[in-house]
N, C-alpha and C positions, 0 to 999 in steps of 0.2 A: 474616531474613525479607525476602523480596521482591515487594513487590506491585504490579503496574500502578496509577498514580493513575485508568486507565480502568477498573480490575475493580470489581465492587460484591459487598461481603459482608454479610448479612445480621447484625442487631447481636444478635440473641443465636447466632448461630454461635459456633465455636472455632477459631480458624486459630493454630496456635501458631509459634512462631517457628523459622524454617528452609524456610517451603513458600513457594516460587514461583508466584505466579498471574502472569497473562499478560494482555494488555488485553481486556477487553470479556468475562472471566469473571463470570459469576453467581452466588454461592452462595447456596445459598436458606436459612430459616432452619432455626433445631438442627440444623447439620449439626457435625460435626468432622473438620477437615485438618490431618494430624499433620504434626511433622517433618520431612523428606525428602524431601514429596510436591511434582511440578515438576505445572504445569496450564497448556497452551498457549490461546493467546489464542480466545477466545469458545466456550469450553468453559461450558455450563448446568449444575449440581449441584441435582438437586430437595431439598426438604425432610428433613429426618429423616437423611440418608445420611451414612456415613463413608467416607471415604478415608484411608488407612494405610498404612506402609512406606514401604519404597523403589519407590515407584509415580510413573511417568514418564505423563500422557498428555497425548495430542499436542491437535489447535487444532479448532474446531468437534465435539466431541462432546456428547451428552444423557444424561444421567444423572438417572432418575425418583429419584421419593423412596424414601426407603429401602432404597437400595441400601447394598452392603459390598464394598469394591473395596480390595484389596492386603491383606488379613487374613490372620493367621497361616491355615496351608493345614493337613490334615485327615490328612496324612501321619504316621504316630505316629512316625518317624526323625526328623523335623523338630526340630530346638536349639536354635533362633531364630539362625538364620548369617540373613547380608544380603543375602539374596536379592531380588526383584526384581520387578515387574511394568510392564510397558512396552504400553501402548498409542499405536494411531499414530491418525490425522484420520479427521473426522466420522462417527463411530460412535454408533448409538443402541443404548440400555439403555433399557429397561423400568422400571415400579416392582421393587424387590426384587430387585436384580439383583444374584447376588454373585459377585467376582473372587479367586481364593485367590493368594499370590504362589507359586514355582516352589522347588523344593530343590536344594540340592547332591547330591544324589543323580542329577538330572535333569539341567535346562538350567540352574537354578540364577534361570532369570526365565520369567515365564507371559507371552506373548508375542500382542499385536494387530493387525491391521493396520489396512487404511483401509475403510470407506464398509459396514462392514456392520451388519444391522441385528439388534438380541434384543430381541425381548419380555418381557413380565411373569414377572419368577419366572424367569429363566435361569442357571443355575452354570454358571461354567466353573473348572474344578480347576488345581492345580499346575501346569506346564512345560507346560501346552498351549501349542499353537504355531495360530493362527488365522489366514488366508489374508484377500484383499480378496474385498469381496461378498459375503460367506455371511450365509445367516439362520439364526436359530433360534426355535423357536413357543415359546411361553408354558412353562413351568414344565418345560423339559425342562434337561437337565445332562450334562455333557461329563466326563467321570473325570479321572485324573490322569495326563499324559502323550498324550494326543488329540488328534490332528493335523489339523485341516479345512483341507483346500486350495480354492484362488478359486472362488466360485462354490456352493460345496458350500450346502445346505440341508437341516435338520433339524425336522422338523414338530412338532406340539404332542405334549408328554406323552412326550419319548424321551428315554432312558438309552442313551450311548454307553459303555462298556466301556473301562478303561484300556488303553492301550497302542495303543486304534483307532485306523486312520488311515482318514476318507474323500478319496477321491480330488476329482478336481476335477469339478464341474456335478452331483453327487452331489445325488438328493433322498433323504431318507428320511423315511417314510409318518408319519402320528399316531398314538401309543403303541406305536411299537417300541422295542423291545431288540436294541441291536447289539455282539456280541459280536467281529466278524472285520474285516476289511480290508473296504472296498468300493472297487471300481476305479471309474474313471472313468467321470461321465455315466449310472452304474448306479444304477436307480429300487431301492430295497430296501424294504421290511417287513414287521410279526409280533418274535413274542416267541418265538424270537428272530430276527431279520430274516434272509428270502432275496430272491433278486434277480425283481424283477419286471417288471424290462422296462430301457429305455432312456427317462432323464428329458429324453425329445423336447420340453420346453416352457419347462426352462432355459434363461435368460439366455445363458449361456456356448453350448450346443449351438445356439442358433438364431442366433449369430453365424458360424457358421461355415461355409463352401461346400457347396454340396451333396454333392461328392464327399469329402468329410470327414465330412459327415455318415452317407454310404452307410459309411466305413469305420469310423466306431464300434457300428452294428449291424455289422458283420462280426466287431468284435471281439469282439462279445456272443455270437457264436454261437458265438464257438472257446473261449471262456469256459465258456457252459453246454447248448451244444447238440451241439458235437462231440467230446464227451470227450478232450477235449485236454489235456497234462499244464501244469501254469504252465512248466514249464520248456520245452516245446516252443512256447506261448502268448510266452516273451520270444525265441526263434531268430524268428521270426518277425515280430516288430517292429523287431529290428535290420531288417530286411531294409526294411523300409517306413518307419523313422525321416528318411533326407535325402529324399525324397520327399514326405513328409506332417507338417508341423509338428505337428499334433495329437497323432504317437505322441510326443512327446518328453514328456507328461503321463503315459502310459502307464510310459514309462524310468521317471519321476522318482518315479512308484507305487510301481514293481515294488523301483525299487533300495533305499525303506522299509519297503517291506512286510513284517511279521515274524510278523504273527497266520496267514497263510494268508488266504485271500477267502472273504466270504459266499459259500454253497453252496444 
């Protein structure tokens, strides 16, 4: 065991020996941190919540009460191999926020990055792989194998569909179902989600020039207004990639892409 003389754990907590805290960590009380588990410096743990596994997270995150973060994952192949859950800095969790770890089937670790933020009630499944900057609304859940890249946002009450990828600045609407790919910057929803415009009020899209901005509606309209085929939709990005930093989000879409895109 290794523990900052700056962390403070609460005295009927459980920190068994092997877990790594890091200075200015909080853990609040009943919680339990198994074995394995590393927690970088002034990371918060609220009340009631476990952390388990082989779970890595990084420095300034929150974590409400009663959350369940690196727990055996829902996958029924799963045999308890040592898989993995890795988050990176200051990411907010909600109450009841649960993290499954990843299979060897998959990535083998369910994977976080920085600065983004989940609400009350948020799943994220197995080998997800989650980008910096994404939200997600209250009691919605990411399957297993779900790729949100930077920026992406998912609103209250949605079921993402395994194997999805949203692309990046991606919003999608409250109580969708998304079963397919969503490209880039593409507003989607409905049960099951189609595309509904260009999410012009993202972070990500409103950082961007105006003439980048004019070429992601263009791209929306060879998407779904000129019956264009995906494969005539990627000749045509080569063609605008060293020109337009933006299409290289489109590349790095397309080259994941395996569900087909909302339609």
């Amino acid at each position: 065991m290794s523990i900052s003389p700056l962390a403070r754990v609460a005295s009927n907590s459980v920190v068994e020996p092997g877990v790594v805290l890091g200075a200015h960590v909080n853990i609040g009380p009943f919680c339990v941190i198994s074995a394995g588990v590393v927690i970088g410096e002034g990371t918060v743990v609220g009340a009631y919540s476990v952390i388990t596994g082989l779970t890595t997270i990084g420095c300034h995150n929150t974590f409400g009460q009663f959350s369940s973060i690196g727990e055996v994952n829902q996958d029924l192949k799963y045999a308890d191999e040592p898989t993995t859950v890795m988050i990176g800095d200051r990411n907010q969790f909600g109450k009841n926020a649960t993290i499954h770890r990843g299979t060897v089937q998959g990535l083998s670790t369910t994977l976080i990055g920085n600065d983004n933020h989940f609400l009350n009630g948020v799943h994220i499944g197995h080998d997800c792989v989650v980008g910096n900057g994404t939200m997600i609304g209250d009691n919605s859940g990411l399957a297993g194998h779900v790729e949100l890249d930077d920026g992406a946002q998912v609103g209250f009450m949605c079921a993402i569909h395994q194997f999805c990828m949203l692309g990046s600045g991606v919003k999608i609407l409250d109580q969708s179902g998304v079963v397919q790919d969503v490209p880039p910057f593409v507003m989607a929803g409905g049960n099951h989600a189609v595309p509904k415009g260009i999410a012009a009020e993202s972070s990500m899209f409103q950082a961007l020039d105006k003439e980048q901005q004019d070429l992601i509606y263009a791209m929306y309209e060879r998407f779904y207004n000129q019956a264009l085929s995906i494969e005539e939709v990627k000749r045509s990005l080569k063609i605008l990639e060293s020109d337009f930093p933006v299409i290289g989000l489109y590349d790095r879409f397309f080259a994941r892409s395996a569900r087909g895109i909302v339609r």
